[in-house]
C-alpha positions in Angstrom: 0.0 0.0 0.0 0.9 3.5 -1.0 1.1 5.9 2.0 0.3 9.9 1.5 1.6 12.4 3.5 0.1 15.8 4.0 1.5 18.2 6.3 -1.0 21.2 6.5 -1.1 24.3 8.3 -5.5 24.8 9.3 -8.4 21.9 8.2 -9.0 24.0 4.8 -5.4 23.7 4.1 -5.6 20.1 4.5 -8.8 19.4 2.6 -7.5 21.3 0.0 -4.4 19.7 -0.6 -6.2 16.4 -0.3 -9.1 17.1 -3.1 -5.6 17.7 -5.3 -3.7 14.2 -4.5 -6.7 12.3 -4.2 -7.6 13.9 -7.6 -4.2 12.9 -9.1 -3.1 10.0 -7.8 -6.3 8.2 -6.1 -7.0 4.5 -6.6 -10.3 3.9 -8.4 -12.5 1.4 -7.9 -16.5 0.2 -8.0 -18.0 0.0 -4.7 -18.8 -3.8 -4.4 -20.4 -3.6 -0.6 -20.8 -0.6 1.2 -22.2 3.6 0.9 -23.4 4.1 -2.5 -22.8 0.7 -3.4 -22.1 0.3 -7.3 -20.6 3.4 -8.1 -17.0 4.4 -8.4 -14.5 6.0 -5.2 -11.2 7.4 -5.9 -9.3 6.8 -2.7 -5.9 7.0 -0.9 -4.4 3.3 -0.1 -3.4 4.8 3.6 -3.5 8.8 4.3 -1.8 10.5 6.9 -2.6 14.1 7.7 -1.0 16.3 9.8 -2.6 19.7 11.2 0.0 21.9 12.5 -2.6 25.2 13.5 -6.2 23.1 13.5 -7.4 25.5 15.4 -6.9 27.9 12.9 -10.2 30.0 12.1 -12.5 29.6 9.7 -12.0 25.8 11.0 -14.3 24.6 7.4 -13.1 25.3 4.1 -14.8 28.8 2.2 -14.9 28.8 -1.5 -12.9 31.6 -3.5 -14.6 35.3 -3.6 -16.7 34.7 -6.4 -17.4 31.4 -6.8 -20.9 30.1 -7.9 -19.4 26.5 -5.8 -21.3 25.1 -2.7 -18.4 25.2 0.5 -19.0 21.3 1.3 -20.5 22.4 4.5 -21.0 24.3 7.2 -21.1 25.4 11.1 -24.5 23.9 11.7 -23.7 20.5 10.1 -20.7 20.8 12.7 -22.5 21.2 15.5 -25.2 18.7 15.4 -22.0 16.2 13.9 -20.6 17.3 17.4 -23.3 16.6 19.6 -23.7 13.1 18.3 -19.6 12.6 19.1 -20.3 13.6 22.9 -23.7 13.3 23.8 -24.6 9.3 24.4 -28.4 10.5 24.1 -28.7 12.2 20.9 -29.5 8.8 19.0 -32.6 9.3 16.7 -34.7 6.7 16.3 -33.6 5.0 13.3 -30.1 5.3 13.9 -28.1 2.1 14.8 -25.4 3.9 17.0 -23.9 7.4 17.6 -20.4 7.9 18.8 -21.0 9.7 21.6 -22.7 5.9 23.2 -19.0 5.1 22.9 -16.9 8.8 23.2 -19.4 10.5 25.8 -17.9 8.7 29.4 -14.4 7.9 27.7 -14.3 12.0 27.6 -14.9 12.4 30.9 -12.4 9.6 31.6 -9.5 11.3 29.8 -10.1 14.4 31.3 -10.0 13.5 34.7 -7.0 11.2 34.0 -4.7 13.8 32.8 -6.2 16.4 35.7 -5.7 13.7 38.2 -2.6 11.4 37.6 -0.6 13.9 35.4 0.1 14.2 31.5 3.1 11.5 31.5 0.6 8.5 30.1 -0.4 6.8 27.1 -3.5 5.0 28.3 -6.0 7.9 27.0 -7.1 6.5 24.3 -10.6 6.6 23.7 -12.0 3.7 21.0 -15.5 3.5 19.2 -15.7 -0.2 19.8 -18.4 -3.2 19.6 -17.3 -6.5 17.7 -21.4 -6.3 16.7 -20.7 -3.7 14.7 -19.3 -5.7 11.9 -22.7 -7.1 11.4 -24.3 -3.5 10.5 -25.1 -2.6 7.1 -23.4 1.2 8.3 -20.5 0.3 10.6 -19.0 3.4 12.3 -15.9 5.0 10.4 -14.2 7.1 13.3 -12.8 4.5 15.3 -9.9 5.8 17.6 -9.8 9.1 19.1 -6.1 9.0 20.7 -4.7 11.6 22.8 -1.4 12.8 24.1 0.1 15.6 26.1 4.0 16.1 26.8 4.7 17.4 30.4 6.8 20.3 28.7 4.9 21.5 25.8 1.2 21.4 27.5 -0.8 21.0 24.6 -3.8 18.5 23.9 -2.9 16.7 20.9 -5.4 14.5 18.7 -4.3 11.6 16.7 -7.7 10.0 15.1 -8.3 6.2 13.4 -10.9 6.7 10.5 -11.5 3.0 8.7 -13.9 4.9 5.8 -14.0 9.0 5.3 -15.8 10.7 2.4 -13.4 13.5 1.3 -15.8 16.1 -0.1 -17.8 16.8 3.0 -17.3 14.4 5.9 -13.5 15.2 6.5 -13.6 18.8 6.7 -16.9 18.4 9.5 -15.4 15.7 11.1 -12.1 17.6 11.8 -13.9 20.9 12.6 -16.4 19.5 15.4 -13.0 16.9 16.7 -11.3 20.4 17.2 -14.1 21.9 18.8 -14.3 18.4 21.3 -10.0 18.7 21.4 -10.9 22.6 22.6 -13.4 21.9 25.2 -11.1 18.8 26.6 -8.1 21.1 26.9 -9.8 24.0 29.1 -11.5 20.9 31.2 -8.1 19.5 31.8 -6.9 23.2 32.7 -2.9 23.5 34.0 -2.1 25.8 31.1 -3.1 23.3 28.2 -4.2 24.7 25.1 -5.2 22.3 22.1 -2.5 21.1 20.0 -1.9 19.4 16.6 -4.5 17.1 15.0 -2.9 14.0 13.1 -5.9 11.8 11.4 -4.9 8.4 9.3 -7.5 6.4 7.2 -6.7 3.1 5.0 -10.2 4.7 3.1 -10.2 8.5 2.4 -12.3 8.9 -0.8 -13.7 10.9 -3.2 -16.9 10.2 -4.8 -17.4 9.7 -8.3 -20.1 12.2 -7.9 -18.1 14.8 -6.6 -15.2 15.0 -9.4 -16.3 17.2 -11.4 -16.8 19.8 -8.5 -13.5 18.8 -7.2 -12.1 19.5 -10.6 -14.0 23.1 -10.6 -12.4 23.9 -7.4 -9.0 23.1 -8.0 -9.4 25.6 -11.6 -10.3 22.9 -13.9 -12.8 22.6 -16.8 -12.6 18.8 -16.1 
């Protein structure tokens, strides 16, 4: 397997540096099982992005002044993506899981771990974990929200697991309500921690087949 590196500076930086390698280099292939089954996903073979400033505002990509293009979301999509990561009660109905059932105590966990026993650790690791998942038609795709802070640097950093990630929209909210969770954890923990870097891996960052052409329009091409 091929692995990409992106080092960006904000989440827009990074998105937009991954609609351009994904665009040139991506794997193609027809979904056999899974989202959108039947129809074709250029993909990364393993991605790994680093996020030097995610806290960077605005934390969602914008489209150039005078662009007729859609941004591929926004802050309310954000916020209700962030209250299903931390809130164990904001499953709808028809919804087989959310990941705050999993995230929501393991938060609390890692917050009073690093108040109470000190930064020098690397048990913090909060998982979105049930073997039963692997029977749902919609298996979760965020699986591992790591965590780390060094004693002499203070700072609350992220690194994330994601087993599938649509490109186009879900990585850019994804990232921006994670940074908003990594923001909140930081001033909870307290001691002079500020939220640090975000490093997110995936063997499945894709793109669409339904999205190239407007991935094509935003990077300046006709096609």
């Amino acid at each position: 397997m091929e692995i990409t590196n992106i080092e960006a500076r904000d989440i827009p930086d990074a998105w937009f540096q991954c609609i351009y390698d994904i665009m040139e280099k991506g794997r193609e292939y027809r979904i056999e099982r899974g989202s959108y089954e039947g129809q074709i996903r250029r993909e990364f073979e393993c991605a790994v992005i680093k996020i030097n400033y995610p806290e960077a505002r605005p934390l969602i990509p914008t489209m150039p002044e005078g662009s007729t293009l859609p941004p591929p979301t926004d802050m309310k999509f954000v916020n209700n993506y962030l209250e299903k990561l931390v809130s164990a009660h904001s499953k709808a109905e028809r919804e087989d899981y959310t990941y705050g059932q999993y995230l929501e105590p393991q938060i609390h966990e890692v917050i009073r771990m690093y108040k109470e026993d000190g930064f020098g650790t690397n048990q913090a690791c909060m998982a979105v974990c049930d073997p039963r998942n692997i029977f749902l038609n919609d298996p979760p795709c965020l699986r591992q929200v790591d965590t780390r802070i060094y004693p002499d640097e203070k700072k609350l950093h992220f690194i994330l697991y994601f087993r599938s990630w649509d490109l186009w929209g879900g990585f850019p909210s994804n990232l921006a309500a994670l940074q908003l969770l990594k923001e909140y954890m930081a001033s909870e923990i307290g001691g002079g921690v500020d939220p640090g870097e975000t490093i997110a891996i995936s063997k499945g960052l894709h793109l669409y087949d339904m999205y190239f052409e407007v991935a094509n329009l935003r990077l300046g091409r006709s096609s």
